[in-house]
Residue frames as qw, qx, qy, qz and C-alpha x, y, z in Angstrom:
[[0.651, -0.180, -0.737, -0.011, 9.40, 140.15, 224.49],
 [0.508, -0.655, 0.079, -0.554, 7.95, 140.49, 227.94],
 [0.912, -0.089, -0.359, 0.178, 10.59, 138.46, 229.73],
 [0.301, -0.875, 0.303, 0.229, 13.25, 140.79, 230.64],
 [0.674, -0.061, 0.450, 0.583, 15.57, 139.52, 227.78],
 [0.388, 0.846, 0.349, -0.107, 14.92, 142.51, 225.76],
 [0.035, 0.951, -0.292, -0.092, 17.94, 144.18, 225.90],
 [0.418, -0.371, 0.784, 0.270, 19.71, 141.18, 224.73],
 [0.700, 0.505, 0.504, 0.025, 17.85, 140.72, 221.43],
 [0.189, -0.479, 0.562, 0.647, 19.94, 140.77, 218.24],
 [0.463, 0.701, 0.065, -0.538, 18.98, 141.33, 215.07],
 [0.649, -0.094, 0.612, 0.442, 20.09, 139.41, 212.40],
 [0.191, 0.386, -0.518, -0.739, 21.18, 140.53, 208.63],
 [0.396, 0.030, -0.837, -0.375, 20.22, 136.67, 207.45],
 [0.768, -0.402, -0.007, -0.498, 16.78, 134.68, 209.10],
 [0.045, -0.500, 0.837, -0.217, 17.85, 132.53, 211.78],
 [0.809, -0.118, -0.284, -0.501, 15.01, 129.65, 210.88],
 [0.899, 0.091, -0.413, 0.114, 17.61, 126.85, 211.42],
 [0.739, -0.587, 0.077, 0.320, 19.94, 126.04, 214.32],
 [0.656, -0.165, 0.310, 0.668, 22.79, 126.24, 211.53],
 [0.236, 0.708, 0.249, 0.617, 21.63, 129.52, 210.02],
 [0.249, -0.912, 0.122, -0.303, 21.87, 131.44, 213.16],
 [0.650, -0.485, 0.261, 0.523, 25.31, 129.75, 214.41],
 [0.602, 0.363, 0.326, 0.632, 25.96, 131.16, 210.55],
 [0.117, 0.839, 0.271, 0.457, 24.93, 134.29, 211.22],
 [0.602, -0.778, -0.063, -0.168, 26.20, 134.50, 214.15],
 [0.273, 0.673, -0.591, 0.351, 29.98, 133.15, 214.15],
 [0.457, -0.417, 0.613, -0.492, 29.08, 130.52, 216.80],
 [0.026, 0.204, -0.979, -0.012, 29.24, 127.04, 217.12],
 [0.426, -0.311, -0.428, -0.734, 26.51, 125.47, 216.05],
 [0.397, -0.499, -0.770, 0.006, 25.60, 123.61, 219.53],
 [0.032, 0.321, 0.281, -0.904, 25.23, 127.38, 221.29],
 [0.343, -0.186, -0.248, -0.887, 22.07, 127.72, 219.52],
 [0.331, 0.151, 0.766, -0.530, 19.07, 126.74, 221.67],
 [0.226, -0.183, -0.826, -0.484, 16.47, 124.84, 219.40],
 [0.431, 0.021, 0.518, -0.738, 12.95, 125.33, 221.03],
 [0.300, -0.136, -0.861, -0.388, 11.24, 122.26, 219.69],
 [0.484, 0.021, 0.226, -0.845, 7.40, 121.67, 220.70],
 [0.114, 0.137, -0.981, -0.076, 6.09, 118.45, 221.34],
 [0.661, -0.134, -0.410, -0.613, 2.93, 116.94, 221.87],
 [0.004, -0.060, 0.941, -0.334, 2.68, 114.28, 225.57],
 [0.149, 0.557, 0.799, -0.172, -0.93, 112.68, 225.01],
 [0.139, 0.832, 0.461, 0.274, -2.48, 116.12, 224.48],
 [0.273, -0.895, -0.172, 0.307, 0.05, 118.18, 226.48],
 [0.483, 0.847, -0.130, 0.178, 2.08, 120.71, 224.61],
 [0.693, -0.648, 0.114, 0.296, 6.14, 120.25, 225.91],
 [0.512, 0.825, -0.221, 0.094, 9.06, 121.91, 224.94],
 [0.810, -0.372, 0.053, 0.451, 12.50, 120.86, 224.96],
 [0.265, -0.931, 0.215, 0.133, 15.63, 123.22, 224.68],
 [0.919, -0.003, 0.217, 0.330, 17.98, 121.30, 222.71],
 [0.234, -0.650, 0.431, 0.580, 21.64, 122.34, 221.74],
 [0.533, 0.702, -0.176, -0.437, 21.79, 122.66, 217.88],
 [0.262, 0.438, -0.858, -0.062, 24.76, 120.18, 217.39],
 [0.333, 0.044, 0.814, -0.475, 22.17, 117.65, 219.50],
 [0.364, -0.244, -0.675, -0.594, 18.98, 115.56, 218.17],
 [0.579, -0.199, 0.481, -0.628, 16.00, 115.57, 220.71],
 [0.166, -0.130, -0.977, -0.017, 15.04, 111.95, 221.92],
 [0.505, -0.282, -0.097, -0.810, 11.26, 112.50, 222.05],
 [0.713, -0.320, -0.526, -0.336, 10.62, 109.26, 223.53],
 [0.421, 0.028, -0.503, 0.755, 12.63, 110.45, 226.82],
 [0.058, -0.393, 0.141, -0.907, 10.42, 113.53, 227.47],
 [0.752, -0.458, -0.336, -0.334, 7.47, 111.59, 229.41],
 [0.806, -0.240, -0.459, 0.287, 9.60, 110.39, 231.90],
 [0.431, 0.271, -0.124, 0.852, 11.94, 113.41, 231.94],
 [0.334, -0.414, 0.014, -0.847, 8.44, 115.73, 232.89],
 [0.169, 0.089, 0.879, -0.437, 6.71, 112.69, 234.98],
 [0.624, 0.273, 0.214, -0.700, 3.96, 112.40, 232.61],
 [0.476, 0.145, 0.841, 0.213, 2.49, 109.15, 230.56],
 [0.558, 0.687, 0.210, -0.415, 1.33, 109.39, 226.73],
 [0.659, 0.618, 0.332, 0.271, 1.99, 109.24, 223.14],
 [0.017, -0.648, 0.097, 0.755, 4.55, 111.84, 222.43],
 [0.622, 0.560, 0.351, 0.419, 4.32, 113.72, 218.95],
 [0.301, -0.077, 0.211, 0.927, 5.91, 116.24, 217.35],
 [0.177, 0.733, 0.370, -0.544, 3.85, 119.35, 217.03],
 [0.491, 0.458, 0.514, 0.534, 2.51, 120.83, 213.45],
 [0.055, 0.317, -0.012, 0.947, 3.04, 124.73, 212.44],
 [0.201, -0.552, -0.101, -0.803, -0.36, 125.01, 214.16],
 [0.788, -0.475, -0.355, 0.164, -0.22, 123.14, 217.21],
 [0.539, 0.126, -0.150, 0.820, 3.25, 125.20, 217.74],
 [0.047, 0.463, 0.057, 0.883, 1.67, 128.59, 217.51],
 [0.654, -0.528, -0.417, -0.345, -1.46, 127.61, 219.34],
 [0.812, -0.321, -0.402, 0.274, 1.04, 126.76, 222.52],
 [0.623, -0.123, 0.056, 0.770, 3.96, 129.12, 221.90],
 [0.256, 0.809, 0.435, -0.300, 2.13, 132.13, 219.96],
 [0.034, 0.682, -0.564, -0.465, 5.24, 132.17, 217.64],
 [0.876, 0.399, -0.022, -0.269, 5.67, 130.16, 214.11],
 [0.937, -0.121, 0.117, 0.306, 7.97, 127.55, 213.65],
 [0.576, 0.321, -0.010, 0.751, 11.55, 129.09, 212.85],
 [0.135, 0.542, -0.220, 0.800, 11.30, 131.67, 215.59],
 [0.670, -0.607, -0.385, -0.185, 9.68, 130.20, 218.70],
 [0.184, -0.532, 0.496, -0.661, 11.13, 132.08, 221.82],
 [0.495, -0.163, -0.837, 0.165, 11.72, 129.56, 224.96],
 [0.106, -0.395, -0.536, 0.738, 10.26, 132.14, 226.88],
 [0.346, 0.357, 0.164, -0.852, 6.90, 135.00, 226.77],
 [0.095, -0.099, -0.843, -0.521, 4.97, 132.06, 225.19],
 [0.528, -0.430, -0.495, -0.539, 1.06, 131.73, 224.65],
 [0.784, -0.448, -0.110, -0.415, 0.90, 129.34, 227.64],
 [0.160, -0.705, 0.667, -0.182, 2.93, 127.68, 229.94],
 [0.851, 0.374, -0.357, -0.088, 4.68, 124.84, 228.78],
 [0.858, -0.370, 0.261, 0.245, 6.57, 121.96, 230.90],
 [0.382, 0.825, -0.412, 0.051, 9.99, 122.49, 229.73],
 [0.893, -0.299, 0.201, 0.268, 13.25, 120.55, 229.64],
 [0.227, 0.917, -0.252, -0.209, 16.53, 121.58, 228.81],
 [0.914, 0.239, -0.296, 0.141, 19.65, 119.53, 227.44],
 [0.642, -0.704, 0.097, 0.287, 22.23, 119.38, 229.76],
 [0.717, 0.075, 0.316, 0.617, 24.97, 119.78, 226.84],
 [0.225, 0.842, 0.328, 0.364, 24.35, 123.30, 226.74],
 [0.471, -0.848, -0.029, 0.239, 26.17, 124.13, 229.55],
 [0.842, 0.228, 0.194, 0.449, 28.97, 123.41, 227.23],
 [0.283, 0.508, 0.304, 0.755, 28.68, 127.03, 226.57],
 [0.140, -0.303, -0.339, 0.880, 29.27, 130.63, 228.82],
 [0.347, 0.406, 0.175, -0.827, 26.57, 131.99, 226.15],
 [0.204, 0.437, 0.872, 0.085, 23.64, 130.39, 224.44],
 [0.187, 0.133, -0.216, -0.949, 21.09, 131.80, 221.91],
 [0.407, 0.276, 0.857, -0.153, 17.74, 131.45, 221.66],
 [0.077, 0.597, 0.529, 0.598, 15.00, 132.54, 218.97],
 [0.035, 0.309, 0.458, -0.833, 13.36, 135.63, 220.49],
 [0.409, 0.567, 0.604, -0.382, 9.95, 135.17, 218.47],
 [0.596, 0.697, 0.320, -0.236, 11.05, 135.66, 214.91],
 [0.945, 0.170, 0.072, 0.271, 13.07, 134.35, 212.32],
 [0.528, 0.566, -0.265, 0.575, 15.71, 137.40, 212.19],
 [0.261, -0.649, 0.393, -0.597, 16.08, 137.95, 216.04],
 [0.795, 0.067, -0.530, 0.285, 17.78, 135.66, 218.22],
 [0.264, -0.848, 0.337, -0.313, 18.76, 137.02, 222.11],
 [0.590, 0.259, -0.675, 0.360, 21.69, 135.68, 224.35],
 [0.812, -0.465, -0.069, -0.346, 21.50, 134.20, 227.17],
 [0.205, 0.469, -0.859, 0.020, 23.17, 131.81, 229.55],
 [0.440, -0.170, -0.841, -0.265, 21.93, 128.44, 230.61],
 [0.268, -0.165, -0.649, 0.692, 21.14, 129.92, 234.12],
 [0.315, 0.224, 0.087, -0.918, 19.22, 132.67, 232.98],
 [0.361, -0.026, -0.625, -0.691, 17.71, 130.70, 230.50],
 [0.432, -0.295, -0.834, 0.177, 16.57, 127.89, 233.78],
 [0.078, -0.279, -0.401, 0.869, 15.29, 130.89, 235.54],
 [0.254, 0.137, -0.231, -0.929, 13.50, 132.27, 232.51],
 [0.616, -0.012, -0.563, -0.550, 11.56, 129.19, 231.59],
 [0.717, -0.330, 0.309, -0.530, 11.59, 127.40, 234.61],
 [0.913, 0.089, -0.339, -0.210, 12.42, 124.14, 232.86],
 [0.836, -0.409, 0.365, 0.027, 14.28, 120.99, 234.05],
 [0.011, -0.557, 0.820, 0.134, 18.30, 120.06, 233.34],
 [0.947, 0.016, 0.227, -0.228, 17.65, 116.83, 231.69],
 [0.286, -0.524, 0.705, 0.384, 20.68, 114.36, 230.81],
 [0.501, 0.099, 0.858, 0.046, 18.57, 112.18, 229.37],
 [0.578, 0.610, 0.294, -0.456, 16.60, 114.24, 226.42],
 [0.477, 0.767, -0.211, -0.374, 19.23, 114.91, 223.70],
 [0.819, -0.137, 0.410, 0.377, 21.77, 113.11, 222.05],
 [0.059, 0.428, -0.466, -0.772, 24.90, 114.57, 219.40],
 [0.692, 0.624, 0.159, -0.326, 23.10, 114.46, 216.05]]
């Protein structure tokens, strides 16, 4: 991945499609996994950052980015098209195109945080600092909620 997280990418034995397959594989609670979800505002592609033990509130993210629209949830090919990765391994970072972002604030919960790194058996660590640095996105209180 052309981010500078390279040397933090781990390899998994099992695929880490699901939030709770890679805290399994991993040995980590399941809200340390960073969920890149991929959304749809009117026609713009946003991602949120959500902690794995967390549900994203999609109808928060318009407000959260300052933008007005319809949100939807994005299909396998709306995903790639944005992200240039397929669902169960989208990487919050070296995507297609740049993508408003938001992160959950309940992530801080945690000194280290995984994300996908573009493919279901490879996962890199991270902390929420680096991760707000990599992607640029916005601390939001207001996106996620426990699940």
């Amino acid at each position: 991945i052309e981010s500078g997280v390279g040397d933090n990418v781990i390899e998994l034995e099992e695929t880490a499609r699901s939030a709770e397959e890679a805290a399994k594989s991993l040995g980590v609670e399941l809200g340390a996994i960073v969920k890149s979800l991929v959304f749809l505002v009117d026609e713009q592609p946003v991602m949120a950052l959500v902690a794995g033990d967390h549900a994203c509130k999609p109808d928060a993210l318009p407000r959260a980015l300052n933008l007005e629209g319809e949100v939807k949830r994005c299909d396998a090919d709306e995903v790639r098209a944005a992200t240039g990765f397929a669902i169960g391994g989208v990487a919050p970072v070296a995507l297609a195109q740049d993508l408003p972002a938001l992160l959950d604030v309940s992530l801080k919960r945690f000194d280290t945080v995984y994300a996908a790194a573009g493919h279901p058996n490879c996962v890199f660590a991270t902390s929420v600092s680096e991760l707000k640095r990599l992607t640029g996105c916005i601390v939001s209180y207001a996106i996620a909620e426990p699940a």
